[in-house]
C-alpha positions in Angstrom: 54.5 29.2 22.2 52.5 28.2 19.1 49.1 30.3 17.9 47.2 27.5 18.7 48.5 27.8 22.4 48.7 31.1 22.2 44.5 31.3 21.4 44.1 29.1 24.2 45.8 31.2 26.7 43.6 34.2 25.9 40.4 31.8 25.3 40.8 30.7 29.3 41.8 34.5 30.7 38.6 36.0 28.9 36.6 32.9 30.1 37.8 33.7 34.0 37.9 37.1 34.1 35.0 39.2 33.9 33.8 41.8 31.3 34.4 45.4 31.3 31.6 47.6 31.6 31.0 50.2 28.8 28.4 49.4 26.3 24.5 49.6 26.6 24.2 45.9 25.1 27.0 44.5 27.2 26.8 40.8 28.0 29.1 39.3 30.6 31.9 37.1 29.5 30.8 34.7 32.3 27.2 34.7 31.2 28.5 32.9 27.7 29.6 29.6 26.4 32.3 29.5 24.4 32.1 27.5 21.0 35.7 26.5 19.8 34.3 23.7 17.3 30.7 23.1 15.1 30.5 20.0 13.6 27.4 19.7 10.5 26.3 16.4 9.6 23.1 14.6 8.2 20.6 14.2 11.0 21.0 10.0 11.6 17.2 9.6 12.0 16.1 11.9 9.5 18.2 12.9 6.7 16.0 15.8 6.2 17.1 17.6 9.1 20.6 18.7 9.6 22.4 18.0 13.4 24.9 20.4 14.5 27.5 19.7 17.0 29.3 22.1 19.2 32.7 21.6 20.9 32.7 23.7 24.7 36.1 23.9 27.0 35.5 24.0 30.4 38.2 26.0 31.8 37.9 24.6 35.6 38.6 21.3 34.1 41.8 22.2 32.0 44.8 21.8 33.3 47.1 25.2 33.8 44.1 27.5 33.7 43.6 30.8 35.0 41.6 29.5 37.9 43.5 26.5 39.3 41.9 24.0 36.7 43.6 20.4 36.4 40.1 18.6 37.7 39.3 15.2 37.0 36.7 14.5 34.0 36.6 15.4 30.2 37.7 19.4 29.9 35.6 19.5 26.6 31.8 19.1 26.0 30.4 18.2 22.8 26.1 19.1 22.3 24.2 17.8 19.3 20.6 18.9 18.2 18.7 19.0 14.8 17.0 21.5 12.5 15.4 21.8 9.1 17.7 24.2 8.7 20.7 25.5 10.4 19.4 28.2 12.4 17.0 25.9 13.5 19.4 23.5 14.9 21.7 26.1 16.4 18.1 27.9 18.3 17.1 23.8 19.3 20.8 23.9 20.4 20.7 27.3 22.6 17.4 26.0 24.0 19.5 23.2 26.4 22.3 25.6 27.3 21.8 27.9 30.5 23.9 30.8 29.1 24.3 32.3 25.4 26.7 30.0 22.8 29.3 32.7 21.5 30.5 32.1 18.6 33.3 34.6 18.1 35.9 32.0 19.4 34.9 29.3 17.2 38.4 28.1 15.2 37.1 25.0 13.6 33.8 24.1 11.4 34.2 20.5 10.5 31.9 19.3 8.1 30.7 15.7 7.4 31.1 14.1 4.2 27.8 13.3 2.9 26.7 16.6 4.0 29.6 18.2 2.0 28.1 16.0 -0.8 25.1 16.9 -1.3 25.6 20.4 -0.8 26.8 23.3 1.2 25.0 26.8 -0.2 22.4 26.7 3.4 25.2 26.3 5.5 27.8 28.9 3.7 25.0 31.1 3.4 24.0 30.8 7.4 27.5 31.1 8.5 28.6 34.1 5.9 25.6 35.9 7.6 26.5 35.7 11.4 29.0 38.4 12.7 30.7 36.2 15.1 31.6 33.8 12.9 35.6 35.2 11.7 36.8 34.4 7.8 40.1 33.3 9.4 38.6 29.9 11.2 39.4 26.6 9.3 36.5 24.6 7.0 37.5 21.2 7.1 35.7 18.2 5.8 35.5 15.3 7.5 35.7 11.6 6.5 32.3 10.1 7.7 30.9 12.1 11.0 32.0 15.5 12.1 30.6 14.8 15.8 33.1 12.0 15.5 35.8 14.5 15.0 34.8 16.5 17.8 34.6 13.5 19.9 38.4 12.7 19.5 40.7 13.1 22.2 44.2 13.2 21.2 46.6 12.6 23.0 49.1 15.5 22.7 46.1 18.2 23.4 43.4 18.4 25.9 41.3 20.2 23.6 40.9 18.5 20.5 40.2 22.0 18.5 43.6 23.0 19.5 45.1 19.6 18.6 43.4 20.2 15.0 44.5 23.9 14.8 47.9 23.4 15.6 48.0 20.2 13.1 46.6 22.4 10.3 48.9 25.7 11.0 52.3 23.7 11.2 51.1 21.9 7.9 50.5 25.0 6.4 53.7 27.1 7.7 55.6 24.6 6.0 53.8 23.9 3.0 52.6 20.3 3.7 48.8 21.4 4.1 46.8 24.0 1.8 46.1 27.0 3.7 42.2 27.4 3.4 40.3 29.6 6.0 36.6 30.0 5.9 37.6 33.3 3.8 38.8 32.0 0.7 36.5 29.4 0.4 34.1 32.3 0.3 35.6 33.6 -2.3 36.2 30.4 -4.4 32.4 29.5 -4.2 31.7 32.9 -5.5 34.3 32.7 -8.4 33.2 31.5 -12.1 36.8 30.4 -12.8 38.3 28.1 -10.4 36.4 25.5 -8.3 36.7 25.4 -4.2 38.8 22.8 -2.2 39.0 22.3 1.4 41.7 20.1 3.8 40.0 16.4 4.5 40.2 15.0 7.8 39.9 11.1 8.8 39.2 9.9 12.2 40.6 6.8 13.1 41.1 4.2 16.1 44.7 6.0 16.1 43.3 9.0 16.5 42.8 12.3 13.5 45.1 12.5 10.3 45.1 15.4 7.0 44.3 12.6 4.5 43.9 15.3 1.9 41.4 17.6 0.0 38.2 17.5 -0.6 37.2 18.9 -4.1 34.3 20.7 -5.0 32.4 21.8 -8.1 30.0 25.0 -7.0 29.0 24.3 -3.1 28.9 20.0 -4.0 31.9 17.8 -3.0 33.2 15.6 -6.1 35.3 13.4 -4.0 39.0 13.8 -2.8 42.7 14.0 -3.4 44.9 11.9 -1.2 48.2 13.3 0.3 50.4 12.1 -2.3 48.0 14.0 -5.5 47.3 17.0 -2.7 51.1 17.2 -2.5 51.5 17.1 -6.3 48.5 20.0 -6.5 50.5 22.3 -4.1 53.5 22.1 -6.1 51.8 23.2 -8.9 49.4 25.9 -7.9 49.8 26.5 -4.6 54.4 27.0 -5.1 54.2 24.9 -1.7 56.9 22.4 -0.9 54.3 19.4 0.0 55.5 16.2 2.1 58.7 14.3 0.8 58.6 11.8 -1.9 59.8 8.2 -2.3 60.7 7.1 -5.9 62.8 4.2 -6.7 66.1 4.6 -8.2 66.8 3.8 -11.8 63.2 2.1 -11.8 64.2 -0.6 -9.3 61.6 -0.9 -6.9 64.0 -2.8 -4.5 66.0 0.7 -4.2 64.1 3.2 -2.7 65.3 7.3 -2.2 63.8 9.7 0.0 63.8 13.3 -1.1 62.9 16.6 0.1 61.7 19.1 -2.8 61.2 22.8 -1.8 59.7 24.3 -4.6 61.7 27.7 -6.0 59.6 28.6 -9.3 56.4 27.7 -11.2 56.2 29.4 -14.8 53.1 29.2 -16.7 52.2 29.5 -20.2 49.0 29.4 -22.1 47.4 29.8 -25.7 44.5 28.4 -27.4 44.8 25.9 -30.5 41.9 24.5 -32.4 39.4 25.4 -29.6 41.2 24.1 -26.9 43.3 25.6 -24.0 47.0 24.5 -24.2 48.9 25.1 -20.3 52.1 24.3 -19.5 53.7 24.4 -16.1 57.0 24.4 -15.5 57.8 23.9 -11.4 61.7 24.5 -10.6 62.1 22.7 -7.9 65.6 21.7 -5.0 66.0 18.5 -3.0 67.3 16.9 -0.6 68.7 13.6 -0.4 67.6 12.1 3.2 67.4 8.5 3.3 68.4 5.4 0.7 67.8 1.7 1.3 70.7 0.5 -1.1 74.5 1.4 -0.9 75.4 3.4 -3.7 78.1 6.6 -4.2 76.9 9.9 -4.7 79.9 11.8 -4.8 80.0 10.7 -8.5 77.9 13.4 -10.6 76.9 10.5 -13.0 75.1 9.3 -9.8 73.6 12.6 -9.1 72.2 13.3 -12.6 70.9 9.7 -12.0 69.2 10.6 -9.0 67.7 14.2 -10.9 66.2 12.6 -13.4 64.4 9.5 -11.4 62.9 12.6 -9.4 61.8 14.2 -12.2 59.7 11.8 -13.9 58.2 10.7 -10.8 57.0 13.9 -10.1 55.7 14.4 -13.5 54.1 10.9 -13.3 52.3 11.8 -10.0 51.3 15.3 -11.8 49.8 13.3 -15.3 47.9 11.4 -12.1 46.5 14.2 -10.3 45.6 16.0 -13.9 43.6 12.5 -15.0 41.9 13.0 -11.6 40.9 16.5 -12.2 40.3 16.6 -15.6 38.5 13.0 -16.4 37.0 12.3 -13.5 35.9 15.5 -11.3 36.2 18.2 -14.0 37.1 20.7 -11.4 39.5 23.5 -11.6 41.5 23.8 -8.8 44.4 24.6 -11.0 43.0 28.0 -11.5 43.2 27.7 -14.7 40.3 29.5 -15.4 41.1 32.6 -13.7 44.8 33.0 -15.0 42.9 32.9 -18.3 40.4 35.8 -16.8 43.3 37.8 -15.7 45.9 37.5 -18.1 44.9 35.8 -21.2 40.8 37.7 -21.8 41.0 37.4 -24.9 41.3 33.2 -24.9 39.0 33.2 -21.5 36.1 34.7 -23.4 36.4 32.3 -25.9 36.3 29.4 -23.7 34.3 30.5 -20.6 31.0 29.0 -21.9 32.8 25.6 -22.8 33.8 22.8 -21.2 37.4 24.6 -21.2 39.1 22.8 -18.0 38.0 19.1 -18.9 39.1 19.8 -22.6 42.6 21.7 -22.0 45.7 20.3 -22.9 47.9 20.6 -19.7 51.9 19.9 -19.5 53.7 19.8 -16.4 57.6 19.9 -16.8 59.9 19.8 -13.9 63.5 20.8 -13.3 65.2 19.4 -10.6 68.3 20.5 -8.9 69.9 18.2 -6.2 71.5 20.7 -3.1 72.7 18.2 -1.2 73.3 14.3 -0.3 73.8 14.2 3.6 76.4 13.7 5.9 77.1 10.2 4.6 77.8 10.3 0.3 78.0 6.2 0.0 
């Protein structure tokens, strides 16, 4: 059983069953709502206000609960009301619901884009504030609306919170999708050497895809990385495997190779010339051959020190990509940069703290690739 199942297991016996008695401020399970997802966007009327979007399960209605469940009709409910502020939208919110929202289930805070845009310090600060509200849930931005994400139902899930929970927890147990709870985004907002990033969700006629992250410089949203520069980034700084890459063979864009990487080692090394940080990464990385569109034999080494090398430079061509990205168009330091300089290199980071050190550095990524194996088939 996955965690995301797992959560929703507990979720529906504590939502059937009622409380224990023991404390003088005791409130009933049964007397709360449960909140799984909160959705912030830009009020759609008023851009001054902000609307906030909840996401309740109603266990009677989900198939396989405690209590029967299986009913006909939509097992989820998703509420919208506005604010000037947060708290105000979440009291305008309580005002239409018959029992208290609870927050201490709450696994997903999705967060629209041009909210994310113009700023996020009111909502961090709301949220870091509120008890119930656990480091471990997932920030996500969201492409457009985050009602609309909430709004989704997906087809392998009757919850869409669970759907997105067990999307983002596979991705990130295999190192296709940056692990970022509500936790360390906390403490990358609060960090002078490294800028935040969260995962970056689209909604779609097809239904809800990662397309990403979303970068930021303080609590503002630059723009965003899309898989294939996300991918590159976890290599780099996150030692994450990322998804599989497609490069063509020998620079012939008619023969096409599929290969796993799985990332072994990332050695770093920095010093300061003329002013300017100099970084070079070196990623060790082993692959796997898993598909080819042309009929070649890899038994001969020739062929596989052929196939090495074409990985190799386009990984290093997607990492010059994502570095133009971060360093000439967002000037954000997701790299870390900054704080390997703080921790190991004070000296240097002193120097450069008060400049514009990231935008200015001269970064080098160098891979070595090691081929493990080609497949059952080797022609």
């Amino acid at each position: 059983m996955s965690g995301a199942a797992r959560w929703l297991s507990l979720l529906l016996l504590f939502s059937s069953t009622l409380a224990l008695a023991g404390c003088w401020d005791q409130r009933e399970i049964e007397e709360r709502t449960s909140v799984v997802a909160i959705g912030i966007d830009r009020d759609e009327t008023d851009p001054k206000l902000i609307s906030v979007s909840v996401q309740i399960p109603i266990p009677i209605k989900i198939a396989g609960s405690t209590g029967g469940g299986g009913g006909t009709g939509d097992p989820v409910r998703v509420m919208r009301a506005s604010g000037r502020t947060l708290i105000e939208a979440f009291n305008n919110l309580q005002r239409r619901v018959n029992q208290q929202l609870f927050y201490g289930h709450t696994r997903v805070i999705a967060i629209g884009e041009e909210m994310a845009k113009a700023g996020l310090d009111e909502v961090m600060d709301a949220f870091r504030r509120d008890p119930q509200i656990r480091r471990l849930l997932w920030p996500i931005v969201v492409k457009g609306k985050a009602v609309e994400l909430l709004q989704t139902k997906p087809e392998l899930e009757q919850i869409p919170t669970v759907f997105l929970m067990s999307l983002i927890e596979s991705g990130s147990e295999t190192g296709r999708i940056p692990d970022v709870n509500l936790g360390r985004f906390y403490i990358n907002l609060s960090a002078d050497s490294e800028h935040p990033f969260l995962n970056y969700m689209e909604v779609g006629p097809t239904g809800v895809r990662w397309a990403g992250i979303a970068v930021f410089k303080g609590d503002k949203m630059l723009g965003s990385l899309d898989d294939q520069q996300t991918w590159s980034f976890m290599r780099i700084a996150e030692r994450q495997n990322g998804g599989p890459i497609v490069f063509p063979y020998k620079g012939n864009e008619d023969e096409l190779l599929s290969f796993t990487t799985d990332t072994t080692k990332v050695d770093e090394s920095y010093r300061l010339e003329n002013g300017r940080v100099h970084a070079k990464f070196t990623v060790s990385v082993e692959g796997d051959l898993i598909a080819k569109s042309f009929d070649t034999d890899f038994s001969d080494p020739a062929q596989i020190a052929e196939l090495e090398r074409g990985a190799k430079k386009y990984l290093e061509d997607e990492a010059r990509k994502l570095l133009d990205t971060l360093q000439n168009k967002f000037d954000a330091d997701i790299l870390c940069v900054g704080s390997k300089l703080s921790a190991y290199h004070p000296r240097i980071w002193r120097e450069v703290r008060d400049a514009d050190y990231f935008a200015e550095a001269v970064i080098e990524v160098v891979y070595d690739v090691k081929l493990r194996r080609t497949g059952m088939e080797m022609e």
